[in-house]
C-alpha positions as CSV (number, residue, x, y, z in Angstrom):
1,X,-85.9,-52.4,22.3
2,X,-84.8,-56.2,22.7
3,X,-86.8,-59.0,22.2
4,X,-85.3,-60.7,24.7
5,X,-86.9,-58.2,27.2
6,X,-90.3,-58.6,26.3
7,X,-90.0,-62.3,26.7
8,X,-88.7,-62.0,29.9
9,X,-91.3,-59.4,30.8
10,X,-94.4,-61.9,30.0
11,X,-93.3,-63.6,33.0
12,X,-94.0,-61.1,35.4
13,X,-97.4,-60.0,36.6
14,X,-98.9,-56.5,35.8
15,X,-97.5,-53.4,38.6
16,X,-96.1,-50.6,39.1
17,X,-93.9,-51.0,36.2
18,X,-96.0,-53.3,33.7
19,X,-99.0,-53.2,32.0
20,X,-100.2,-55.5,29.4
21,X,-103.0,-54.3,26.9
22,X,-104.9,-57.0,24.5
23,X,-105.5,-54.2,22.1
24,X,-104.2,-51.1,20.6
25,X,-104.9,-47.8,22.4
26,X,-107.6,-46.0,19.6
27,X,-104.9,-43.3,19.3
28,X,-105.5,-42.5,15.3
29,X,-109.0,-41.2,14.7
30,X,-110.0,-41.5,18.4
31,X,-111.7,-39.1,20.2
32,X,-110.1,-36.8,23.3
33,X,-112.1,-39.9,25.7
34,X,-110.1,-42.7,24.1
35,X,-106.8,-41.0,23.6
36,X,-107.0,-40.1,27.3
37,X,-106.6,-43.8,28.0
38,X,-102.8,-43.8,26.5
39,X,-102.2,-40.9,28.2
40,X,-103.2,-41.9,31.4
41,X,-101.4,-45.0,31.5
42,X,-98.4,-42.9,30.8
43,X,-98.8,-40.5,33.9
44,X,-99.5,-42.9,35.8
45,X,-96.6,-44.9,35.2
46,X,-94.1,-42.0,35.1
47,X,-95.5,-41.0,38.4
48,X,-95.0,-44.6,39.8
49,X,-93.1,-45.5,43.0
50,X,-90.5,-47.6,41.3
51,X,-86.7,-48.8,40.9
52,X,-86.7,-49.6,37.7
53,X,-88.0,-48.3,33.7
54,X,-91.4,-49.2,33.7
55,X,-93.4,-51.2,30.4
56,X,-96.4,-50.9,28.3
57,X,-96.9,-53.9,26.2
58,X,-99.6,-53.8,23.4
59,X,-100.9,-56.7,22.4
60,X,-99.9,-58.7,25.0
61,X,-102.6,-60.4,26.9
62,X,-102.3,-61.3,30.4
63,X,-103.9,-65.0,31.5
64,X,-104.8,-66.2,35.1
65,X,-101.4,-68.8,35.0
66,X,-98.6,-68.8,33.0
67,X,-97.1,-66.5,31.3
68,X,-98.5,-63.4,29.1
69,X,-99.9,-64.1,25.6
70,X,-98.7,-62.6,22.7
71,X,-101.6,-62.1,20.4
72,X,-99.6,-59.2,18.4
73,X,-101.0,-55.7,16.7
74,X,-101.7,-54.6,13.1
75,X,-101.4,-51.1,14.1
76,X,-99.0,-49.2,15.5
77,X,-97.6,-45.7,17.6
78,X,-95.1,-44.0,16.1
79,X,-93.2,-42.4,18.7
80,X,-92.7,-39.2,17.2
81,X,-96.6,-38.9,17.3
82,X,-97.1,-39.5,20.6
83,X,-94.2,-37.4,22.4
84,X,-96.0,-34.7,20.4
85,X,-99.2,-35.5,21.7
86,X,-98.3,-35.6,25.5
87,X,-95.8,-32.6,24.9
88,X,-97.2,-29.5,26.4
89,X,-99.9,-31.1,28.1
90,X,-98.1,-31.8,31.2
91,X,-96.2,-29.5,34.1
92,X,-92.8,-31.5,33.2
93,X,-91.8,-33.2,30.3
94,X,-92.0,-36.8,30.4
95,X,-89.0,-39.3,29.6
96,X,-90.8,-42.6,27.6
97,X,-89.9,-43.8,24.1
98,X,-92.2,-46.0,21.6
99,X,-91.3,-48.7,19.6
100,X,-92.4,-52.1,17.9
101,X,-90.7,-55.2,18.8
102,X,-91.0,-58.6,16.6
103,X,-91.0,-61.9,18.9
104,X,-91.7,-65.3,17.8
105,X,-93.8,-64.3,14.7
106,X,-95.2,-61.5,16.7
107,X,-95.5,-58.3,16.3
108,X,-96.2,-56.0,19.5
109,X,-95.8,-52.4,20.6
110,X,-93.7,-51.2,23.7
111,X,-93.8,-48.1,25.5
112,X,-90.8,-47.9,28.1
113,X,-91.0,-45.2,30.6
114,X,-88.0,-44.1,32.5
115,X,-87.2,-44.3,36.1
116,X,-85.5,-41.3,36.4
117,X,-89.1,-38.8,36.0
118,X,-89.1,-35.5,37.5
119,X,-92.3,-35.5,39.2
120,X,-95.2,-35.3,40.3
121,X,-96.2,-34.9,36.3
122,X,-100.1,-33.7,35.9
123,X,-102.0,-32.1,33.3
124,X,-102.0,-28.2,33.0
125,X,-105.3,-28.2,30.9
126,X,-108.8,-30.8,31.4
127,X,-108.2,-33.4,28.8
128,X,-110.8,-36.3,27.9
129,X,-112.3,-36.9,31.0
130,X,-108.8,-36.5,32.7
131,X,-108.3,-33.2,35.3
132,X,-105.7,-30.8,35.5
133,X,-103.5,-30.3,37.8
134,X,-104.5,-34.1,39.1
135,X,-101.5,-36.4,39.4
136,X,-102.3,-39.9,38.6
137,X,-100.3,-42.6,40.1
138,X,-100.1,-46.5,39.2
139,X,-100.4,-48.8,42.7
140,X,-99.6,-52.3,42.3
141,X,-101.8,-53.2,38.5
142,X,-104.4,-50.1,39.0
143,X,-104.3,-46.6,38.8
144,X,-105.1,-44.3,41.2
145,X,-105.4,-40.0,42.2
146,X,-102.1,-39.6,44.5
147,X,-102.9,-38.2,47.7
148,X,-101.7,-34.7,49.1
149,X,-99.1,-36.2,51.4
150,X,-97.6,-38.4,48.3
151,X,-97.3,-35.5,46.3
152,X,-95.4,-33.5,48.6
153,X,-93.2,-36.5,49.1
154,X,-92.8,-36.8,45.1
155,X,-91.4,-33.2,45.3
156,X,-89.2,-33.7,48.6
157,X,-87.8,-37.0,46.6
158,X,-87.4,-34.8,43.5
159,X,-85.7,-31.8,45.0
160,X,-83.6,-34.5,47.2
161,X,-81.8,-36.0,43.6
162,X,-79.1,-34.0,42.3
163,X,-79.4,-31.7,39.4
164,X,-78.4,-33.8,36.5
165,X,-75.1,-33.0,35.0
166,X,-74.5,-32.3,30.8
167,X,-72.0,-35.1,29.4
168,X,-69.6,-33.2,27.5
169,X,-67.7,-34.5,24.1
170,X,-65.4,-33.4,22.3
171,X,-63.9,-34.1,18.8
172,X,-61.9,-33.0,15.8
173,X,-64.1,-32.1,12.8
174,X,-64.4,-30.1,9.4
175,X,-67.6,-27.7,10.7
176,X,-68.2,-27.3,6.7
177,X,-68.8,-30.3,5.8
178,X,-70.4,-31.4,9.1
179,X,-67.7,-34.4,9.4
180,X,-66.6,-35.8,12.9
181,X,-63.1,-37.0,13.0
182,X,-63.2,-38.6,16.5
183,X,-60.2,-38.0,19.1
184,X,-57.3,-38.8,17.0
185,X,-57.2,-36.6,13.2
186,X,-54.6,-37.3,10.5
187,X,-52.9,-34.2,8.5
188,X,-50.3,-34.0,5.6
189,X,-47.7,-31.1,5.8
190,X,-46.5,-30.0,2.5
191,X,-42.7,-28.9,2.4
192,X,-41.7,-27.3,-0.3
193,X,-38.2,-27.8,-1.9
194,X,-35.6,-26.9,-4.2
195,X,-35.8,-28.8,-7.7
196,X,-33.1,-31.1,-8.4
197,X,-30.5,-29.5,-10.7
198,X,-30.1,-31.9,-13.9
199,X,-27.2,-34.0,-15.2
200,X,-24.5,-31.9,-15.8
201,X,-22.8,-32.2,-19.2
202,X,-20.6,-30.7,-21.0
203,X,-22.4,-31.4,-24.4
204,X,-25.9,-31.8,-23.2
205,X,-28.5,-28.7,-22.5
206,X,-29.0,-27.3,-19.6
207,X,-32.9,-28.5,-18.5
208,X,-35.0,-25.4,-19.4
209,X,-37.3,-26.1,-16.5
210,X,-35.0,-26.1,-13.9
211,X,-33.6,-23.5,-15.2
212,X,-36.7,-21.2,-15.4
213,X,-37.2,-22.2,-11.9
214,X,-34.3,-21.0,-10.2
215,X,-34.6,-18.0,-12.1
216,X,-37.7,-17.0,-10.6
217,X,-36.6,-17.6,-7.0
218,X,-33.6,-15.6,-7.6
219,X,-34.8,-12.6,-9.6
220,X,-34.7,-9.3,-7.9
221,X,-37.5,-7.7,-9.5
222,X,-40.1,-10.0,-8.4
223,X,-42.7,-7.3,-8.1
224,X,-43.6,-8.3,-11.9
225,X,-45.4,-11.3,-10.4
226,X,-46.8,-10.0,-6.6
227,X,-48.1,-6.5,-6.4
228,X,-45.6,-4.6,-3.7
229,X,-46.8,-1.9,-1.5
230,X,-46.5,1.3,-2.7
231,X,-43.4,1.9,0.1
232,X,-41.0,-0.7,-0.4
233,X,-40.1,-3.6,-3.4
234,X,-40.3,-7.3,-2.6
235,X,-37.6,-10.0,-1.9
236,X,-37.8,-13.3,-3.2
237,X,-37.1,-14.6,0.3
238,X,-40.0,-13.2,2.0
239,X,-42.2,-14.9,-0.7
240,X,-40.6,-18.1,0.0
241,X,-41.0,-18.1,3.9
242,X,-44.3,-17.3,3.5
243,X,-45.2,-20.1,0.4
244,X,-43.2,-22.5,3.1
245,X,-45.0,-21.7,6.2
246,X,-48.3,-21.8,4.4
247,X,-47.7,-25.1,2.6
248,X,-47.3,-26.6,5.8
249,X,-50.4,-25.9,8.0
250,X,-53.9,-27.5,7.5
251,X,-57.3,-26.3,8.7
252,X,-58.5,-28.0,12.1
253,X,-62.2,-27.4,13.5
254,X,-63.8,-29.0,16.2
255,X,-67.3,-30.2,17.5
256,X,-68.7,-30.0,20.5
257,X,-71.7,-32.0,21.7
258,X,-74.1,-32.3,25.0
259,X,-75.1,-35.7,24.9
260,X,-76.6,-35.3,28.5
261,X,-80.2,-35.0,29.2
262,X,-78.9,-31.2,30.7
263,X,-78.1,-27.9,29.5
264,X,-74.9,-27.1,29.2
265,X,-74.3,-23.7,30.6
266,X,-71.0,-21.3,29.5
267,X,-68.8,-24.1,27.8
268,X,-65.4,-23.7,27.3
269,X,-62.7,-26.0,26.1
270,X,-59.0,-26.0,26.8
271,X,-56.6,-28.0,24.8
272,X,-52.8,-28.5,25.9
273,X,-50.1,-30.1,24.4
274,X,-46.2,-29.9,25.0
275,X,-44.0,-27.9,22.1
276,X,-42.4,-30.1,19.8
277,X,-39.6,-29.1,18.0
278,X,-40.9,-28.6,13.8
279,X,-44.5,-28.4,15.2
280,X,-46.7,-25.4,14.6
281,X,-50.1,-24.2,16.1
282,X,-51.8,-21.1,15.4
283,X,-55.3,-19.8,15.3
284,X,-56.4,-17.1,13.1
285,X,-55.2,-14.4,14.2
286,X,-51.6,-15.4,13.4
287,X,-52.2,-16.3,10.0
288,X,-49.3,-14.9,8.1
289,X,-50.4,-12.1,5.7
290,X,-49.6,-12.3,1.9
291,X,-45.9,-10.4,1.0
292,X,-47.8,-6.9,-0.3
293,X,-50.3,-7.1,0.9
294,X,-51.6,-5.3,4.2
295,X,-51.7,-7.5,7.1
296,X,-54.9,-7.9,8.5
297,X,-54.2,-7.1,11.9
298,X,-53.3,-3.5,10.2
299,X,-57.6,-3.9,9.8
300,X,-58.7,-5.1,12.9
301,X,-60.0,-2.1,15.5
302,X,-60.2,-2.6,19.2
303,X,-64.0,-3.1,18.7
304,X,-63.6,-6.4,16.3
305,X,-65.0,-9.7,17.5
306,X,-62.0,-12.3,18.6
307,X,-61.9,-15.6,17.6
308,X,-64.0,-18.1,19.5
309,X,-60.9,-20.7,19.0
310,X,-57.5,-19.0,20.4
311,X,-54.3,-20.5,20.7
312,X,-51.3,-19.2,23.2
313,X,-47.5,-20.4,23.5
314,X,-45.7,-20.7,26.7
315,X,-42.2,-22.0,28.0
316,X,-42.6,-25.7,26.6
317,X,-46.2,-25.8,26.1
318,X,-49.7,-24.5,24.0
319,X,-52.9,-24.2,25.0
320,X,-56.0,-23.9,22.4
321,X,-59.1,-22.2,24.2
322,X,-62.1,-22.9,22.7
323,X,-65.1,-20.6,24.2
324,X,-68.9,-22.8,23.0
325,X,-71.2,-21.1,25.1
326,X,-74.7,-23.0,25.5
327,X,-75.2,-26.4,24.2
328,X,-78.8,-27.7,24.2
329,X,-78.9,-31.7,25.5
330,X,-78.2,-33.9,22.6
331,X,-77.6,-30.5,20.4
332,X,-74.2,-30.0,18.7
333,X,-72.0,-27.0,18.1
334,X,-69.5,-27.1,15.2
335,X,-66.9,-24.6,15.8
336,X,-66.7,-22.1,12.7
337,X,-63.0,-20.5,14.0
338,X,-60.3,-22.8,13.4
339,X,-57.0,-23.6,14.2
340,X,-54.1,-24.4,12.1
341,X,-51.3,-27.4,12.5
342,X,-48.4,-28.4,10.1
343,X,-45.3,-29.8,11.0
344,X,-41.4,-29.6,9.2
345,X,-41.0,-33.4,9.8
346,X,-43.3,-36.4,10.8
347,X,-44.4,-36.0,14.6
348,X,-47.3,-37.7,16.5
349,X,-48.4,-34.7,19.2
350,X,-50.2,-36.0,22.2
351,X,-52.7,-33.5,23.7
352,X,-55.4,-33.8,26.5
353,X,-58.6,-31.7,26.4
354,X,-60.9,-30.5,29.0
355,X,-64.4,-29.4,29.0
356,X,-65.8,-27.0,31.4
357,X,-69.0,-25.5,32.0
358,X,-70.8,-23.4,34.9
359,X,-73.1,-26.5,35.8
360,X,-70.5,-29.1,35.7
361,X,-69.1,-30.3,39.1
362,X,-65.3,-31.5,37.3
363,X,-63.4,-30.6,33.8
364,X,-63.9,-33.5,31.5
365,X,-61.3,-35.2,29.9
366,X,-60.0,-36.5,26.9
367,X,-57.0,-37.2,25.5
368,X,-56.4,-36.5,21.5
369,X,-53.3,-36.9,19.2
370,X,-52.3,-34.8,16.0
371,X,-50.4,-37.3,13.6
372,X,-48.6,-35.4,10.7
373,X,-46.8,-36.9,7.7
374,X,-44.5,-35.7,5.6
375,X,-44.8,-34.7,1.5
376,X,-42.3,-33.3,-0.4
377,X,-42.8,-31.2,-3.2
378,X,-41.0,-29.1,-5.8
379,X,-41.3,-25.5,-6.1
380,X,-43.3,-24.3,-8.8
381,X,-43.6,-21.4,-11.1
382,X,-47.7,-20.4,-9.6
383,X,-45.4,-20.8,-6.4
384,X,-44.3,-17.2,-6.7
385,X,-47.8,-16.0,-8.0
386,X,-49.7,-13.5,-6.2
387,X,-53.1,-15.5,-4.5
388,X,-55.9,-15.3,-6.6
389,X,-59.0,-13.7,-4.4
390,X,-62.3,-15.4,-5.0
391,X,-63.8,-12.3,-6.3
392,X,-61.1,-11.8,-9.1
């Protein structure tokens, strides 16, 4: 809350939307009776006729001419106290924040209460004085029992707004380590290559390194190093592809967020881009599996659970389908299933996303880019050891 605003609010005169209090509301310590004051003012000013948030300034006193006084409090509401206090007291939830604002030396408290209120709001249980099922309304700088016909027209007014929409957004992330990496995310493909052969010389050496090197890509009975199946012996070259392939892609997760005051019901994502020659984009399923070792698909029954995060290849283009489900308003959703991107040269890959969701009326958009650079590296000997599993 700005201070400019509260300065500019002592110059209007208590209504539908202000109210000025000398001194603090005996919230802490008080009794039901005094509490019910705060939480009266609050009704009442959610249930008010008005175009605008409406104000609660505390300790801020108003004068006959002139401007409001600022005489400034010692104590003060924390918010999280009071949304707890009026939470599950009332048919609806009601939208107001609290805060403390500093201006000119002093210090005051301000409750803002939002226009957008789905009422009428009452009481579901007798509170301090205050009746259930009563909705109070604030008319001009006093507060008053709303009549029959102002309650039906609350509900006609109500039912007459539309049903508010979830605000979507979506981002690149790493889900375990709870890290967003906005629209645009950065990756390094590693490609593996041959070393160098040395100087030749007819008097010098020849390099033991490089030499051991070569060897191992070359020899024939590699199944010294990877365990084969039982069937068939290894080649050298399918350990290679695979060391190549894998060496290029990196892990890519996502996060999803609702940053609408709405549920967000059934969301699903779908990512396209265009295929770009060198580029590669696969979800887990496509993984390539170890050379001797059984694939995993060889595992997977009919029954098993498919990935949340999927990725398909057409004529030209990809798609990544991302199903969320429900997202809570202002709740997140880190996507565990991933998908995996490398690259044979340096590429920038332009994409466009699109969020849906049964109580959406349009997809929304958003436009992302996968940059990938380039490392070279030289094979090494561990290149052409079997993967260590994490329980070995």
């Amino acid at each position: 809350m700005e201070a400019g605003l509260v300065k500019a609010l002592l110059h209007n005169k208590e209504s539908e939307v202000l109210e000025f209090k000398r001194d603090q509301y005996a919230f802490y310590g008080g009794s039901n009776a005094e509490k019910a004051e705060l939480l009266k003012d609050i009704l009442a000013l959610a249930n008010a006729w008005k175009t605008c948030d409406a104000h609660i300034l505390i300790g801020v006193e108003e004068v006959a001419s002139g401007p409001a006084q600022m005489v400034g409090v010692g104590d003060h509401l924390k918010d999280a106290d009071v949304q707890q206090f009026v939470d599950g007291k009332t048919n609806r939830a009601v939208k107001f924040l609290c805060g403390t604002v500093q201006v000119d030396g002093r210090v005051v408290d301000v409750i803002k209460i939002a226009q957008d209120q789905d009422r009428p709001i009452f009481l579901k249980v007798d509170f301090g004085g205050l009746k259930k099922e009563v909705v109070y309304v604030r008319r001009g700088s006093s507060t008053d029992v709303a009549s029959p016909d102002e309650v039906a027209e609350m509900g006609a007014a109500d039912a007459a707004r539309p049903a508010p929409a979830p605000t979507i957004e979506l981002e690149f992330a790493n889900p375990s380590t709870r890290t967003k990496f906005g629209h645009d995310v950065q990756i390094t493909s590693v490609v593996l290559i041959d070393p160098p052969p040395p100087p030749q010389h007819p008097m010098l050496p020849v390099d033991k390194e490089w030499a051991r090197i070569r060897a191992i890509q070359q020899i024939a009975d590699i199944g010294r190093m990877v365990t084969p199946l039982p069937f068939r012996t290894l080649k050298p070259k399918e350990v290679r592809a695979y060391r190549e392939q894998m060496s290029l892609l990196t892990a890519v997760g996502f996060c999803v967020r609702n940053a609408g005051s709405a549920p967000a019901l059934d969301v699903r994502i779908e990512i396209r881009g265009n295929t770009t020659d060198g580029f590669v984009i696969m979800d887990s399923s496509d993984l390539p599996s170890e050379p001797g070792q059984f694939p995993m698909s060889a595992f997977r029954s009919i029954h098993a659970r498919l990935p949340e995060t999927q990725v398909a290849k057409y004529e030209g283009y990809w798609v990544v389908s991302i199903h969320v489900g429900k997202i809570q308003p202002q709740g997140d959703v880190w996507v565990d299933d991933l998908v995996y991107i490398g690259s044979k040269k340096p590429v920038d890959v332009s994409a466009v996303a699109k969020a849906f969701a049964d109580n959406l009326p349009a997809p929304l958009e958003y436009p992302l880019t996968i940059r990938i650079e380039i490392q070279e590296r030289v094979y090494r000997e561990e290149d052409f050891q079997p993967e260590r599993k994490d329980d070995e």
